[in-house]
Residue frames relative to the residue before (quaternion, step in Angstrom):
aa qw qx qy qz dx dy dz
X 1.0000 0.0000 0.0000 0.0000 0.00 0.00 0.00
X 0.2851 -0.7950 0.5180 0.1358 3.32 -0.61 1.27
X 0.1461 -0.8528 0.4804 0.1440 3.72 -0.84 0.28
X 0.5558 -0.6826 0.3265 0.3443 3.57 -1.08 0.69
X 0.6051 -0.5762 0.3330 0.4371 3.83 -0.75 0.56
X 0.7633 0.4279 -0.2405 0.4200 3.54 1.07 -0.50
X 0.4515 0.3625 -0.4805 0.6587 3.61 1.48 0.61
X 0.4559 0.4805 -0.6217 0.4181 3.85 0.30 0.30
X 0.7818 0.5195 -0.1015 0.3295 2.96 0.21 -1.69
X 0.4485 0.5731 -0.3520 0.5886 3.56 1.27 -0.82
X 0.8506 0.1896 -0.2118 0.4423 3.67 -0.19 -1.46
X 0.3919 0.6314 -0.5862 0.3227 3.84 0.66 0.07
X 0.6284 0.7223 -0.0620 0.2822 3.32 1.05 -1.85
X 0.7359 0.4074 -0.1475 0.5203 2.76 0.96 -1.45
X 0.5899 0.6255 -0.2606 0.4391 3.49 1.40 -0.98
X 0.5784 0.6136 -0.2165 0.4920 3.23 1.17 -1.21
X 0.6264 0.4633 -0.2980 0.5515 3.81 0.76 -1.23
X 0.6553 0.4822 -0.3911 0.4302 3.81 0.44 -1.23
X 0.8157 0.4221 -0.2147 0.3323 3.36 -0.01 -1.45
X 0.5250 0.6430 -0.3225 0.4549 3.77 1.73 -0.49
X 0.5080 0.6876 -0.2256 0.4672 3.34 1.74 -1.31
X 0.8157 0.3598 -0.2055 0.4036 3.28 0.39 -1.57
X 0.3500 0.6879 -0.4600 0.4389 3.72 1.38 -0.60
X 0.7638 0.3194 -0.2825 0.4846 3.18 -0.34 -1.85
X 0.5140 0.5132 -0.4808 0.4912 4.16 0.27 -0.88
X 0.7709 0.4285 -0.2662 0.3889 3.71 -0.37 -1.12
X 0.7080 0.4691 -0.2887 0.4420 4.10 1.37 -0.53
X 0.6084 0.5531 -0.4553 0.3415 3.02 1.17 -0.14
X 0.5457 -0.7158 0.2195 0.3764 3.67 -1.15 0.56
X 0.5248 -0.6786 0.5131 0.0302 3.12 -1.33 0.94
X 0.5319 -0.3840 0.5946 0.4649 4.05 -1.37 -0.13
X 0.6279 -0.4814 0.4504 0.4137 3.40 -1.61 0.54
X 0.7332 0.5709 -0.2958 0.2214 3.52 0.64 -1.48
X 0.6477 0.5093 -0.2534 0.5069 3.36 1.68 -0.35
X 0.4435 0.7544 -0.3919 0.2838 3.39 1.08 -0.77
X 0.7775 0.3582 -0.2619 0.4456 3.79 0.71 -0.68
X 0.4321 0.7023 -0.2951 0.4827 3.41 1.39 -0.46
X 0.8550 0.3589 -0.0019 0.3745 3.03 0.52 -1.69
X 0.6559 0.4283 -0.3670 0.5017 3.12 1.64 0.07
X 0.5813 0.5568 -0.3963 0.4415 3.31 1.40 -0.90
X 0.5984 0.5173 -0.3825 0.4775 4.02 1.01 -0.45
X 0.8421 0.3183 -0.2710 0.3407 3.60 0.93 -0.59
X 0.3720 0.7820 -0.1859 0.4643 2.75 1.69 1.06
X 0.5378 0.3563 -0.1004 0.7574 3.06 1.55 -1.31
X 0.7029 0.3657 -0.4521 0.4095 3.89 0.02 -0.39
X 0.5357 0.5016 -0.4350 0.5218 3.97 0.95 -0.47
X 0.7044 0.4000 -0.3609 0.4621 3.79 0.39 -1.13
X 0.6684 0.4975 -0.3709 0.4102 3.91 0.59 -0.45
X 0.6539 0.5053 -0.2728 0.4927 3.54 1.26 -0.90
X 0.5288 0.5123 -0.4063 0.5412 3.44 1.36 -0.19
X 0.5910 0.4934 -0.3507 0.5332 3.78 0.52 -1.08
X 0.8194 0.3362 -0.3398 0.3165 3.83 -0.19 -0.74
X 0.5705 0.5342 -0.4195 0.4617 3.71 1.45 -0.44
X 0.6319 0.5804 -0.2865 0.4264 3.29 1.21 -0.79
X 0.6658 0.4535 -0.2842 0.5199 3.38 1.11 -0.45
X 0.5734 0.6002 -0.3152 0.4600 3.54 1.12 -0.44
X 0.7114 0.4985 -0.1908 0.4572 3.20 0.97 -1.06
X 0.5950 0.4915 -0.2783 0.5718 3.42 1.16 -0.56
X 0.6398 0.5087 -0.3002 0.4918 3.96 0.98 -0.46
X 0.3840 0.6664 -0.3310 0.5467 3.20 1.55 -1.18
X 0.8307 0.4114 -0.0880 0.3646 3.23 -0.64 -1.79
X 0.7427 0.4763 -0.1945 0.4285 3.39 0.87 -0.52
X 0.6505 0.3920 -0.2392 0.6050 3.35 1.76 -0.70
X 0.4821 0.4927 -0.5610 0.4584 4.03 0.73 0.17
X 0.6064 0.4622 -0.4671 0.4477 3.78 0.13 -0.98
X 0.8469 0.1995 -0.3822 0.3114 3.42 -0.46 -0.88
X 0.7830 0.3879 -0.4294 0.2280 3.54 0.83 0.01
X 0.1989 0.7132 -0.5125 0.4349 3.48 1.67 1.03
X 0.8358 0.3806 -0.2479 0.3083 3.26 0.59 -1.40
């Protein structure tokens, strides 16, 4: 099943909102013993939210051209 660029993008978004959520969830403070865990998780979720804007933007970019044309 093939999908349109703008239900990517729809659910990137939403994903993007979820996973932004948990960030801020994951900064608040914590027991020492979790403290490295919990950054090393809100780490990879910043580097993944980077990857998905980046992928949006490229869908973005990809879905003006064909409707110009």
């Amino acid at each position: 099943m093939e999908y349109s660029k703008q239900t990517v993008i729809d659910g990137l978004k939403r994903t993007i909102a979820q996973t932004e959520a948990r960030i801020v969830d994951l900064s608040e403070p914590c027991v020492k013993s979790l403290a490295f865990s919990r950054s090393e998780e809100r780490d990879l979720l910043k580097k993944k939210v980077k990857n998905w804007k980046k992928r949006i933007k490229e869908l973005e970019d990809g879905t003006e051209g064909i409707e110009n044309e």
